[in-house]
C-alpha positions in Angstrom: -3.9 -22.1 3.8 -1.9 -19.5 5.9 2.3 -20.3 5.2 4.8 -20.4 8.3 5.8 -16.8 6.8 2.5 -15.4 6.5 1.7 -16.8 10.0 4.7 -15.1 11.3 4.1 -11.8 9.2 0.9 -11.9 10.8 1.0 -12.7 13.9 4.6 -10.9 15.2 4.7 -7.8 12.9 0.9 -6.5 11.6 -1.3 -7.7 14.7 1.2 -8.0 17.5 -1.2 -5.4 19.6 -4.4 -6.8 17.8 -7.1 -8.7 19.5 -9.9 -7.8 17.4 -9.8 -9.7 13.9 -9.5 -13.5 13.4 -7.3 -15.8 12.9 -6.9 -18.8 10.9 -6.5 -22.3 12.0 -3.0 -22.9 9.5 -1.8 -19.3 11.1 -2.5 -20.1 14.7 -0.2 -23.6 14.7 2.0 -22.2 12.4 2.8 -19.8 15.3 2.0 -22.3 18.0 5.2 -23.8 16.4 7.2 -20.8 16.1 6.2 -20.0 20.3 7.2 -23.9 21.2 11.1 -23.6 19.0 11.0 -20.1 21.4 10.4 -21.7 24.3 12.6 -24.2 24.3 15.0 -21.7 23.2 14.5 -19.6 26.2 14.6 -23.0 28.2 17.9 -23.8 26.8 19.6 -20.2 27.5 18.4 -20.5 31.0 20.1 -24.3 31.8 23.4 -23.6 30.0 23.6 -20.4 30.8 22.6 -20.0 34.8 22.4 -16.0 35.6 22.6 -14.2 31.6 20.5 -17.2 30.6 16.9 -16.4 32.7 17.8 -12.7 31.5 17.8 -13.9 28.3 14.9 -16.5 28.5 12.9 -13.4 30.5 13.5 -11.1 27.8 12.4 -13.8 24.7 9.5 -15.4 26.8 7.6 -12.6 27.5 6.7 -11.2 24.4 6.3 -14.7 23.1 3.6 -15.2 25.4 1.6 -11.6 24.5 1.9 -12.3 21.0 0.5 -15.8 22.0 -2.3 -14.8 24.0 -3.3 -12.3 21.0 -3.6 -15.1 18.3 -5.3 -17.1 20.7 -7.7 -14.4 21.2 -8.3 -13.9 17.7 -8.4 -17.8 17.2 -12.1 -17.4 19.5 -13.2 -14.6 17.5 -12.6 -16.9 14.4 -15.5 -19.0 16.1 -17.4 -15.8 17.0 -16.4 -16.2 21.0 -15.2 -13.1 23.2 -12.2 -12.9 24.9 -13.5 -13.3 28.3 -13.9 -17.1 27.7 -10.2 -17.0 28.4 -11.1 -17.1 32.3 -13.5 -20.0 32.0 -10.4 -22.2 33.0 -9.3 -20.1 36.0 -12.5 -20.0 37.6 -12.6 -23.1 39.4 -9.0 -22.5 40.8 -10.8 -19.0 41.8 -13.3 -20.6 43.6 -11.2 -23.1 45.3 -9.2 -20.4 46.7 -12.3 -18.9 48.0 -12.9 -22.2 49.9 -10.1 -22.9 50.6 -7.2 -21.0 50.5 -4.7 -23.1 48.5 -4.9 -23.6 44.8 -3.3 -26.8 44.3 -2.9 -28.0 47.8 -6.4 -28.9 49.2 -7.3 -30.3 52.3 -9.1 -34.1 52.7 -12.1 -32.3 53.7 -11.7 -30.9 50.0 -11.2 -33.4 48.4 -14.3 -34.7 46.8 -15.0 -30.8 45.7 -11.7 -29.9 44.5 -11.6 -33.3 42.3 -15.0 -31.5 40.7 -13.7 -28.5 40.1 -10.2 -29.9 38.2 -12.4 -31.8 36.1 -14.6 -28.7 35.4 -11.5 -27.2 34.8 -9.6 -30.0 32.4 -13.2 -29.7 30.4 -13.1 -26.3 29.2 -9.3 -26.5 28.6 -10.4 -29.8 26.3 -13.2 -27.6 24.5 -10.1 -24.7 24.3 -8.1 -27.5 22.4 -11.4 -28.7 20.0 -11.9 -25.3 19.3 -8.3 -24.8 18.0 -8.6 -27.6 15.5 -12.5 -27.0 14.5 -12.9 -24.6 11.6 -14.1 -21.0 12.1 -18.0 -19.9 11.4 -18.1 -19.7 7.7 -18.6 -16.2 6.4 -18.0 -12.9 7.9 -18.9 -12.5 11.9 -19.0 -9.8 14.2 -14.6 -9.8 14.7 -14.4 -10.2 10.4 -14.1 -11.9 7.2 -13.1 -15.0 7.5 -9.1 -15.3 7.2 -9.6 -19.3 5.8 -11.7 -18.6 2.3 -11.4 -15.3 2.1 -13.4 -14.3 -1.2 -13.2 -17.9 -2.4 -16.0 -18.5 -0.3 -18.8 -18.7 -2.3 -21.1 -17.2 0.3 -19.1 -14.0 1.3 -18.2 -14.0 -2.7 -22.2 -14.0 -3.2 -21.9 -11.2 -0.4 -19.4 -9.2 -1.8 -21.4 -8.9 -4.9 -24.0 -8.2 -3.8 -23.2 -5.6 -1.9 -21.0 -3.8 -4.6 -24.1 -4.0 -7.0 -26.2 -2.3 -4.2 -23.8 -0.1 -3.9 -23.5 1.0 -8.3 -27.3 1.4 -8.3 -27.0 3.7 -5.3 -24.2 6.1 -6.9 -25.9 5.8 -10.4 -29.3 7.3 -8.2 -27.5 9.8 -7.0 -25.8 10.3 -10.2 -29.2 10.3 -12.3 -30.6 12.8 -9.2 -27.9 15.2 -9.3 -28.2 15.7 -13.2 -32.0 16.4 -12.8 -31.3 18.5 -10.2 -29.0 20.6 -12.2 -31.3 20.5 -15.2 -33.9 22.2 -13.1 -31.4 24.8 -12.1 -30.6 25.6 -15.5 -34.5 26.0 -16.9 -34.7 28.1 -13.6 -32.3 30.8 -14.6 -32.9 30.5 -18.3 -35.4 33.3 -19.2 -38.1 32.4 -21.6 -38.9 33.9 -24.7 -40.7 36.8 -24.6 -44.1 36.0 -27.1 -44.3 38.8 -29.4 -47.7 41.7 -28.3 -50.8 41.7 -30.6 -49.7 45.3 -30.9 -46.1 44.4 -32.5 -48.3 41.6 -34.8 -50.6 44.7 -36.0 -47.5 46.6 -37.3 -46.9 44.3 -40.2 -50.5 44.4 -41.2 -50.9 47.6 -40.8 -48.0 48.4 -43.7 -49.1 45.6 -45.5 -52.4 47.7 -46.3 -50.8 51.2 -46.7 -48.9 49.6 -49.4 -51.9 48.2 -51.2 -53.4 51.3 -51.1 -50.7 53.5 -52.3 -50.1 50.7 -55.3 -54.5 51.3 -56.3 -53.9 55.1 -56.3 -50.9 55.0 -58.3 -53.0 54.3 -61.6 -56.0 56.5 -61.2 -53.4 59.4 -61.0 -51.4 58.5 -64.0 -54.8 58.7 -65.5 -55.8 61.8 -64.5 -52.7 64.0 -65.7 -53.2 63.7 -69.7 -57.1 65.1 -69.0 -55.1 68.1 -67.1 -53.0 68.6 -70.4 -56.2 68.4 -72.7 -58.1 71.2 -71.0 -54.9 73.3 -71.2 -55.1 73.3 -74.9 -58.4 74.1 -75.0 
């Protein structure tokens, strides 16, 4: 529930041009209050004091009366209703100046139709009044979140998490997509290595045998000198 001060933080200081978000039952008569101690106020000024007092009362009443007309506005977005049902009251007035001419005075000829259109009239104001005491759709609309739960609700709460979970599995995909990404990058510019020719395997081989055959003729020479030597004495 909205306190007089938050009403009257809200309402006369953040969204004192704002006619687009919603408004809570408890802030609405919390300021409904605050706009009645002003009028009187300005009523007061303008009886006791008869030429500085309607300066006075001019100068308090009319932007008491905008910052009115903006909570009551957000008040029908609270129920998910445009501003324009504002002029649902004025209309029949409109269309008995049409007819007539007058908008309070009507003629006897009148009568019967103007009664109809006052009653039209008193209805909507009536629904204005029920609307102003019924509680706001529950859950966000298309003006908000609603001001009276808030994320107590447990719907909106349900809401809320779910689209914050939504949202961690998306940035972990793109997380998990970028590191592939870059992985394939790096095998890209990463040369290979280079498998070794069948002519640089031969090499090895090909010493391999020299040195076999240089270790079998080793003997046969040592064997041959002393037969040199023999035939020398001879």
């Amino acid at each position: 529930m909205t306190s007089i001060k938050q009403a009257f933080v809200h309402c006369v200081i953040k969204n004192a041009t704002n006619a687009s978000d919603r408004a809570s039952r408890s802030e609405f008569w919390w300021f409904f209050l605050f706009a009645v101690i002003m009028g009187g106020a300005c009523y007061a000024s303008a009886t006791m004091v008869p030429h500085a007092g309607w300066v006075l009362a001019t100068i308090l009443a009319i932007p008491t009366i905008w910052l009115f007309v903006m909570t009551f506005i957000r008040r029908l977005h609270d129920h998910n209703l445009p501003a324009l049902v504002l002029v649902l009251p004025v209309l029949p007035f409109a269309v008995l100046y049409q007819l007539t001419g007058e908008y309070f005075i009507i003629p006897q000829s009148y009568t019967e139709l103007s009664v109809g259109l006052y009653a039209i009239s008193g209805i909507i104001v009536l629904y204005f009044i029920y609307l102003l005491f019924k509680p706001g759709t529950l859950g966000d609309n298309r003006y908000g979140t609603d001001p009276s739960h808030g994320p107590t609700n447990p719907q909106a709460q349900k809401a809320t998490k779910e689209a914050a979970k939504n949202m961690a599995a998306r940035e972990i995909k793109e997380i998990n997509t970028a590191q592939e990404k870059a992985k394939q990058q790096e095998n890209k510019s990463t040369p290979a290595p280079a498998e070794p020719s069948t002519k640089d395997q031969a090499l090895p081989e090909k010493a391999q045998d020299t040195k076999e055959a240089v270790a079998h003729k080793a003997p046969e020479t040592s064997k041959q000198e002393p037969v040199k030597e023999d035939a020398a004495k001879i």
